[in-house]
Structures are given as C-alpha cells and as structure tokens.
C-alpha positions as CSV (number, residue, x, y, z in Angstrom):
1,X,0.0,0.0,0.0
2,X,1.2,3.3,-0.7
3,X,1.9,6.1,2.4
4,X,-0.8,9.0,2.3
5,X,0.7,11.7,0.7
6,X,2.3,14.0,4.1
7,X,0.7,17.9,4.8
8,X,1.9,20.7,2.7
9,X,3.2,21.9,5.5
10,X,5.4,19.3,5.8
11,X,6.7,19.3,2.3
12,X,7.5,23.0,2.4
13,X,9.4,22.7,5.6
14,X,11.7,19.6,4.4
15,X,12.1,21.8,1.0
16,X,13.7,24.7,3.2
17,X,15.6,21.7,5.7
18,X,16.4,19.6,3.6
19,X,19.4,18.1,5.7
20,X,16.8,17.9,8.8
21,X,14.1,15.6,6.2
22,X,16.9,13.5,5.3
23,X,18.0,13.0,8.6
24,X,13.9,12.3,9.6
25,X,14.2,9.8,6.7
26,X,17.0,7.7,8.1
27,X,15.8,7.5,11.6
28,X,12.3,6.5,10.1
29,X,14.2,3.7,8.3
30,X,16.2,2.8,11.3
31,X,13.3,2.1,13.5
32,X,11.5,0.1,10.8
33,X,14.2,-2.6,11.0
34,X,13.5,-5.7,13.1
35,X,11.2,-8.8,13.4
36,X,7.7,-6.2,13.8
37,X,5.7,-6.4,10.7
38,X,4.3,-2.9,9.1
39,X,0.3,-3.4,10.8
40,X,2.5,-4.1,14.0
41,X,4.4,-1.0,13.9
42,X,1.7,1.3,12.6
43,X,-0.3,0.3,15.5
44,X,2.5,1.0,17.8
45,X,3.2,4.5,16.5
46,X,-0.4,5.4,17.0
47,X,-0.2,4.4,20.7
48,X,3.4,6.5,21.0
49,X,1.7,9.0,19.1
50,X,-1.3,8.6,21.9
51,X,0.9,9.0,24.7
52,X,3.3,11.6,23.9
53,X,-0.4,13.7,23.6
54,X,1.1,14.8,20.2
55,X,-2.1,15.7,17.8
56,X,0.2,16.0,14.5
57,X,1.7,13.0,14.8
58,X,-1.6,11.0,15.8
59,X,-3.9,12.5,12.9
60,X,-0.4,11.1,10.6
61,X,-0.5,7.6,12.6
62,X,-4.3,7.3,11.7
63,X,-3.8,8.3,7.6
64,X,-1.2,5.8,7.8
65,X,-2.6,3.3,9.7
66,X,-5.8,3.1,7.7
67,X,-3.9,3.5,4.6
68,X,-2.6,0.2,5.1
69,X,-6.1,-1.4,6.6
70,X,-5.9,-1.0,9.7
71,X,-9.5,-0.4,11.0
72,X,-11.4,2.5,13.1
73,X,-12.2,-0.8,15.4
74,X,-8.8,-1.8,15.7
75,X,-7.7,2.5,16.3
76,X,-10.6,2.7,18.7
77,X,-9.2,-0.6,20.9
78,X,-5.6,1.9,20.9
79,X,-6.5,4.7,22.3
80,X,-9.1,2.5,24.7
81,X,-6.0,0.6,26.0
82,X,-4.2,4.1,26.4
83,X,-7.1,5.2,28.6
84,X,-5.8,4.1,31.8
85,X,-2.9,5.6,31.2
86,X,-3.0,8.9,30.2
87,X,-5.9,9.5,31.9
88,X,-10.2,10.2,30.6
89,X,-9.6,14.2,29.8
90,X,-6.0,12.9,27.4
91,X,-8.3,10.1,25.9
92,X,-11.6,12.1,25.1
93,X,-9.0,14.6,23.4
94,X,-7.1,11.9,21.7
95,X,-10.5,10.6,20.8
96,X,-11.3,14.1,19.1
97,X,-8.4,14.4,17.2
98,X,-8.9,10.8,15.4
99,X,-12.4,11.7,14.2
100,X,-10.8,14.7,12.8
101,X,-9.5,12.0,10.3
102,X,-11.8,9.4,10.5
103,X,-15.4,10.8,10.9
104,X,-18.2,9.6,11.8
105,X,-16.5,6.0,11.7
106,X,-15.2,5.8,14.9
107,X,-18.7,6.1,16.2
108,X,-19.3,2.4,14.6
C-alpha cells in the first residue's frame, strides 16, 4: 500500500531543511528494522503518538494506519487501552483528534 501523501506543511518545511528531512528519513528507516511487521508497527506509533499527547503526529498515525487497513475498530481498541494511562480528559481529546481524520467512523 502506498503512504498517504504527508501535509503541505510538511513538504514545504523539508524543501527549506532539507538536511533535517533526510535525517527524519534515516531514523524512520532505522526504527522500521526488526522482526515487527508494518500493521505491527503502525499500531504502535499510534499508541506512541497517543501518549506523547502529540495531535500531529496522531492525525499522521491514523492516515497511515488506515492507509494500510488497519480499521477505526482496531484504532478505537488503541486509544481504549491508552485510557488508563493517560488518563479520561488525554483520551476524550485523543479521541477528538482521530475523528478529525476518520469521521463519523469511529462512532461504529
């Protein structure tokens, strides 16, 4: 499956860096070697994503994690095994930010 394409933002700011966006390119390489397939580790940054309380990176972990069929079921059961962890205000806000990607879905 193909990666969604990233925000413009994004793009414009590894245009101007490029040294930093190679640099983000090899660590992103690094830390996809090992024995974790790709559903594996896409499910894993979302919860990362979750816990560090970082809304960029989750609304990215959820394009990319349902860009390679990973389901709003499967993303729901993340963040609900976050929740005693971060905490009920951290989840209903983590919560938020996926349905800004995936809708209405996450209400099925």
């Amino acid at each position: 499956m193909s990666e969604p394409r990233p925000p413009k933002t994004y793009e414009e700011f590894v245009q101007r860096f490029p040294e930093l966006g190679q640099a983000w390119d090899q660590i992103a390489e690094a830390g996809r070697r090992g024995p974790l397939d790709e559903r594996v580790q896409r499910l894993i940054k979302l919860a990362v994503a979750i816990g560090a309380m970082r809304e960029g990176a989750v609304h990215a972990s959820v394009r990319k994690a349902t860009a390679h069929g990973i389901t709003a079921g499967e993303i729901a059961q993340v963040i609900a095994l976050g929740a005693g962890t971060i905490g009920l205000p951290s989840t209903a806000a983590v919560y938020s930010w996926i349905r800004d990607i995936l809708g209405e879905k996450m209400g099925q």
